[in-house]
C-alpha positions as CSV (number, residue, x, y, z in Angstrom):
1,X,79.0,50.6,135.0
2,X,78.5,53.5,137.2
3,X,80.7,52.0,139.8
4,X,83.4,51.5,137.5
5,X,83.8,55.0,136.3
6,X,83.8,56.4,140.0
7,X,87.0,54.0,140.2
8,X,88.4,55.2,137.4
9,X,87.9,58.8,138.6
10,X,89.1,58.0,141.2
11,X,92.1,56.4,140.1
12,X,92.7,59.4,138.1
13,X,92.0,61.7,141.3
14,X,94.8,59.9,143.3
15,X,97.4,59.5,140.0
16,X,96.7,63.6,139.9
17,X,97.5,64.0,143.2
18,X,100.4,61.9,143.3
19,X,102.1,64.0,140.3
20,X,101.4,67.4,142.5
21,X,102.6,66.1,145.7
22,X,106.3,64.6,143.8
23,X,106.4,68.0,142.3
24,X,105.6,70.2,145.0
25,X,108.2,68.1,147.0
26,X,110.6,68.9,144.4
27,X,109.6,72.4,144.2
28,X,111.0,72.6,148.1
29,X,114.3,71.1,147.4
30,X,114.9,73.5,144.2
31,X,118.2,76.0,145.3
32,X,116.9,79.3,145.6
33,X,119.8,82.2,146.7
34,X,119.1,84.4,149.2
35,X,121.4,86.4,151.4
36,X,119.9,85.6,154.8
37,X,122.5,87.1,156.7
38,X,123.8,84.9,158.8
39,X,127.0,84.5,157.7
40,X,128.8,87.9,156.1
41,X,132.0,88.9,155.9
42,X,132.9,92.5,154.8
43,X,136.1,94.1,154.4
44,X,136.7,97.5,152.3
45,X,133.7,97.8,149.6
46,X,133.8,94.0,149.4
47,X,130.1,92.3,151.0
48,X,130.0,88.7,150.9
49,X,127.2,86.9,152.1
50,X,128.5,83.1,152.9
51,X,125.2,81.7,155.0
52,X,124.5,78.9,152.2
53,X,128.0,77.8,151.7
54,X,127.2,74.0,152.3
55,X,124.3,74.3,149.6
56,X,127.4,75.2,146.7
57,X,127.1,79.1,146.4
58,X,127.7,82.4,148.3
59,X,126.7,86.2,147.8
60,X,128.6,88.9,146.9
61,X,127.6,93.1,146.6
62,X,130.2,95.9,146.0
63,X,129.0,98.4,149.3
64,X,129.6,101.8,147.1
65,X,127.9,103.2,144.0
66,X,130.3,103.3,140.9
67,X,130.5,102.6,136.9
68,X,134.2,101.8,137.8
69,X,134.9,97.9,136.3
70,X,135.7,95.5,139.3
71,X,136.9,92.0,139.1
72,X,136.7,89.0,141.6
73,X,139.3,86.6,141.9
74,X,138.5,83.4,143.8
75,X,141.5,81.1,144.6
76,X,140.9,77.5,147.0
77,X,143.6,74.6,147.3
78,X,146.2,76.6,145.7
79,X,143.3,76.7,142.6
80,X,142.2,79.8,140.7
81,X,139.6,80.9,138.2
82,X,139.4,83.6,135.6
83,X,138.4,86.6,137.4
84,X,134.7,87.4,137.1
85,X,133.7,91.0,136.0
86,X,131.2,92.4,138.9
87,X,129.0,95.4,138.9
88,X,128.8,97.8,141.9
89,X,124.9,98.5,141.3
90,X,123.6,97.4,144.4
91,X,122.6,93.6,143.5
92,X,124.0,90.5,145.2
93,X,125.6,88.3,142.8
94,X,125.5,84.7,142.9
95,X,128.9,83.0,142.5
96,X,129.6,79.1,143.4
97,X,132.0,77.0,145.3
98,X,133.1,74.8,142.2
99,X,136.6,74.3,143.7
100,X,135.2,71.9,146.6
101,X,135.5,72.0,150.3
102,X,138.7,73.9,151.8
103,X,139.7,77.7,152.5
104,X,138.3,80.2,150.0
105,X,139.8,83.5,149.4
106,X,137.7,86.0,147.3
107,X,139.9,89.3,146.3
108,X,137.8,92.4,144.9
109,X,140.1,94.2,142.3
110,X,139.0,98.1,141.5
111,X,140.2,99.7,137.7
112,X,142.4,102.6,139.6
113,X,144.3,103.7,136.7
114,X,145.3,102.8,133.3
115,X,148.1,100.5,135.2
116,X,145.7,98.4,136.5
117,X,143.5,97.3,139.4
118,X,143.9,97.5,143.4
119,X,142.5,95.8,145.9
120,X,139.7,97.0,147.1
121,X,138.4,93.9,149.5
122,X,138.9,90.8,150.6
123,X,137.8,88.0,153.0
124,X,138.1,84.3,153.7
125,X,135.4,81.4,153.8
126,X,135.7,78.1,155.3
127,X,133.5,75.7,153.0
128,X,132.3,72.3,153.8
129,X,129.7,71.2,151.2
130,X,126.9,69.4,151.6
131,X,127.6,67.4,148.5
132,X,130.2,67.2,145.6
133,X,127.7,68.3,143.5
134,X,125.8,71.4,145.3
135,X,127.2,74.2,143.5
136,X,125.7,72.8,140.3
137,X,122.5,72.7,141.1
138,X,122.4,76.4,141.6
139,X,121.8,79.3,140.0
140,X,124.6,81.5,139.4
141,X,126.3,84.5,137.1
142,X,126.6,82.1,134.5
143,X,123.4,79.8,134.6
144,X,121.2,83.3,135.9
145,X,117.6,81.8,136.4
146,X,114.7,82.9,139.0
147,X,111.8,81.6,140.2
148,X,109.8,83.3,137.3
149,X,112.4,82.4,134.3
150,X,110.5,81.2,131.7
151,X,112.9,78.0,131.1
152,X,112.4,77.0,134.9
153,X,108.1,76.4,133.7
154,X,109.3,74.4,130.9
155,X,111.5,72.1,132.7
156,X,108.8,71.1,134.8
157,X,106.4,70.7,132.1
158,X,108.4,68.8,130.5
159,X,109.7,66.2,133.5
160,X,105.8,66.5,135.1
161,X,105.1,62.4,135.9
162,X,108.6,61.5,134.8
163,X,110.4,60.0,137.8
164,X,114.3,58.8,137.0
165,X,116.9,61.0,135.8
166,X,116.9,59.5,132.7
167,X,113.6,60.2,131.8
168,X,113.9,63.8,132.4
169,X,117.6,64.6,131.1
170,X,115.8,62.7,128.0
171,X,112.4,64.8,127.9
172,X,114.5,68.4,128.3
173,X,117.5,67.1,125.4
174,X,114.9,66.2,123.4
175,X,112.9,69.4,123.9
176,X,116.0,71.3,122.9
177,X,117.3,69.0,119.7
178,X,113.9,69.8,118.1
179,X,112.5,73.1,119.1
180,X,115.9,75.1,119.1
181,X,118.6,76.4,116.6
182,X,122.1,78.0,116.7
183,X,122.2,82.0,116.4
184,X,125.1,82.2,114.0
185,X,124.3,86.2,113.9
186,X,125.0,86.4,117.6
187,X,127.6,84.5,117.6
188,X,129.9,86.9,114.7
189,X,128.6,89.8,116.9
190,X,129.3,88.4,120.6
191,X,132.1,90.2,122.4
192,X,134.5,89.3,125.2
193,X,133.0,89.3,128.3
194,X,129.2,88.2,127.5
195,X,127.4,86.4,129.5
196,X,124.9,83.7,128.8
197,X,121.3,84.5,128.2
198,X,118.8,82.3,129.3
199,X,115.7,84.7,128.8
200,X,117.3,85.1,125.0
201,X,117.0,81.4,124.2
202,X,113.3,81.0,125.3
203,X,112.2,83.8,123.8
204,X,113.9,83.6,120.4
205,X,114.2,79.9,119.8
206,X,117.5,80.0,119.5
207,X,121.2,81.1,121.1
208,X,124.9,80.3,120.9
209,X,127.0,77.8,123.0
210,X,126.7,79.6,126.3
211,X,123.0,79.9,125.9
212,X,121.8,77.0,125.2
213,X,124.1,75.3,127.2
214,X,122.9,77.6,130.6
215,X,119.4,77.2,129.3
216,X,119.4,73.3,129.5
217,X,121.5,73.4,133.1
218,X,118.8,75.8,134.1
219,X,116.2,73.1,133.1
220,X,118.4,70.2,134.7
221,X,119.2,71.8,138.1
222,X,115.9,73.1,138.5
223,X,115.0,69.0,138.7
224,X,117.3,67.8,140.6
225,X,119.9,66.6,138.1
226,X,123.4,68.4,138.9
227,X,124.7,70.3,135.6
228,X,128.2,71.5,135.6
229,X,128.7,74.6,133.2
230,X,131.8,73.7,131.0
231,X,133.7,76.6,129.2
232,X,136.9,75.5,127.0
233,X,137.7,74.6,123.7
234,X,135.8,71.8,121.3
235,X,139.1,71.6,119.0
236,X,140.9,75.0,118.4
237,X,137.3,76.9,118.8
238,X,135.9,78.4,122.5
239,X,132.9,76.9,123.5
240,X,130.5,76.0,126.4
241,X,128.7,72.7,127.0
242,X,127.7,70.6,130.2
243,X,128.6,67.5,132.1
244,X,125.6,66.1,133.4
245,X,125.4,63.7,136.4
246,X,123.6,60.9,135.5
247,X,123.4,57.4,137.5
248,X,126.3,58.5,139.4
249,X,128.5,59.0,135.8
250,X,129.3,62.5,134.3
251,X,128.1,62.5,131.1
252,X,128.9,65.4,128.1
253,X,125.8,66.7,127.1
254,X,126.5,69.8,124.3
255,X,123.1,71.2,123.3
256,X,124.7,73.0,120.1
257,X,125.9,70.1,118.6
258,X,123.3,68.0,119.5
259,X,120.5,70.4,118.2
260,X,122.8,69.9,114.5
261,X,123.5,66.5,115.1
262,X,126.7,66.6,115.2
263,X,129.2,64.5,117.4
264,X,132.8,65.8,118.7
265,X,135.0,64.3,121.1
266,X,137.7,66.8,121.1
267,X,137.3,68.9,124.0
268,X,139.6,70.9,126.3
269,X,137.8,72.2,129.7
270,X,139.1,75.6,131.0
271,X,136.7,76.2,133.9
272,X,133.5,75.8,135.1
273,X,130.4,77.3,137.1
C-alpha cells in the first residue's frame, strides 16, 4: 500500500514537472520587443530600431520632445496602411511587418501648420521574415501587452497542461464567451483615434470590439497561436475581430459576437496589425 502511493506521488511529481518544463519552454519562445540596437536607422527626428525584423516587428521613437501630432506612414510592395498616430514622449513604439517580406518604407509626418503635415523622417528596411506569421504573434500598438499584463497570467492559466492549438484557442474562447460582456457605454462615447485597451477588459469584465478582440490575440499570441488583428466593417458598422491560425487554416474568431452569441458572415477587412 505504501509503495503504491510513493508511485503515485511520484507519478504526480514527474506529470508536475512535465507541465513546468512545456511551459517554461513556451515562456522562451513568447515575442518580447526590445530595441537591442543592432540594427537602427535614423534620419531627421525619425529612430527606428529594425534588429528583430525577421521575428514580425520593429521600433520606432520620435528623437525630440513635443505635444505636436505625428503620423507614420508605412508603404511595402506598392501597399499602404492608414497612418498610425505616434507620440514624441520618449517611448519606442512597437509597430509590425504585416505587409510580408520586401522593401519597407516608414515616412514620419509632423502637424506644421493648419495645411497639413511635413516630413520630418524617413528610412528604409529590408525585411525577410522568419515566418508568414511572425508579426502576429507580437505585441504591438494595437494588441499592447507586457510581460506583467494581467491577460498574459490568464492565458497561461488557462492553456496550463493543454497541448494542441485546439485545446487552447478552445480554453481562452470559452473563457471569454462566459466571463465577459460588451461595453455599450464605451462604445457611444469612443472617439476616432482610440486604441484598444487590454488592461480595460481584464479589469472591468467587459470592452468593445477592439478590446476584446486585442485581449483574446494577447491571450493567443502569448501561446503560440498566431492572431491577426482585423479592423473593417461587419456589414455597414466598423469593427475589429481576429483570424486565428489554426491547423494551418485561418479561422474568424470575433469575441463580441461570440460572447452574445451571435453569428455574422458579412465582413469587409480594411487592415490589420
Amino acid at each position: 500500500m505504501r509503495r503504491g502511493k510513493i508511485c503515485a506521488a511520484l507519478m504526480l511529481a514527474t506529470c508536475f514537472l512535465l507541465v513546468l518544463t512545456c511551459a517554461f519552454a513556451l515562456w522562451d519562445q513568447v515575442v518580447w520587443p526590445e530595441p537591442s540596437g543592432d540594427v537602427v536607422l535614423e534620419n531627421q527626428v525619425l529612430l527606428v530600431d529594425a534588429s528583430h525584423a525577421s521575428d514580425g516587428y520593429y521600433m520606432v521613437r520620435i528623437e525630440e520632445s513635443s505635444t505636436t501630432r505625428y503620423k507614420l506612414q508605412v508603404k511595402c510592395n506598392g501597399k499602404k496602411f492608414p497612418e498610425y498616430d505616434l507620440k514624441a514622449d520618449g517611448e519606442w513604439t512597437v509597430f509590425p511587418f504585416q505587409l510580408g517580406n520586401g522593401q519597407y518604407t516608414i515616412t514620419l509626418y509632423k502637424l506644421v501648420s493648419n495645411k497639413g503635415y511635413a516630413v520630418a523622417g524617413k528610412v528604409t528596411v529590408d525585411v525577410k521574415l522568419s515566418g508568414e506569421y511572425a508579426p502576429f504573434l507580437a505585441p504591438n500598438q494595437f494588441v499592447n501587452y507586457r510581460e506583467d499584463t494581467e491577460a498574459v497570467a490568464i492565458g497561461d492559466a488557462l492553456c496550463a497542461g493543454l497541448t494542441t492549438d485546439a485545446e487552447k484557442f478552445e480554453a481562452i474562447r470559452l473563457y471569454i464567451h462566459d466571463n465577459y460582456q460588451y461595453d455599450y457605454e464605451r462604445a457611444r462615447n469612443a472617439k476616432s483615434g482610440l486604441l484598444p485597451d487590454i488592461d480595460y477588459c481584464t479589469t472591468n469584465k467587459m470592452g468593445i470590439c477592439q478590446d476584446l478582440s486585442a485581449m483574446a490575440a494577447c491571450m493567443l499570441r502569448t501561446q503560440g497561436i498566431p492572431a491577426r488583428f482585423c479592423i473593417g466593417y461587419m456589414g455597414n458598422q466598423y469593427h475589429a475581430w481576429l483570424m486565428v491560425l489554426l491547423d494551418g487554416k485561418e479561422v474568424r474568431y470575433d469575441p463580441s459576437n461570440d460572447i452574445n452569441d451571435v453569428v455574422v458572415n458579412n465582413y469587409t477587412l480594411e487592415r490589420y496589425y
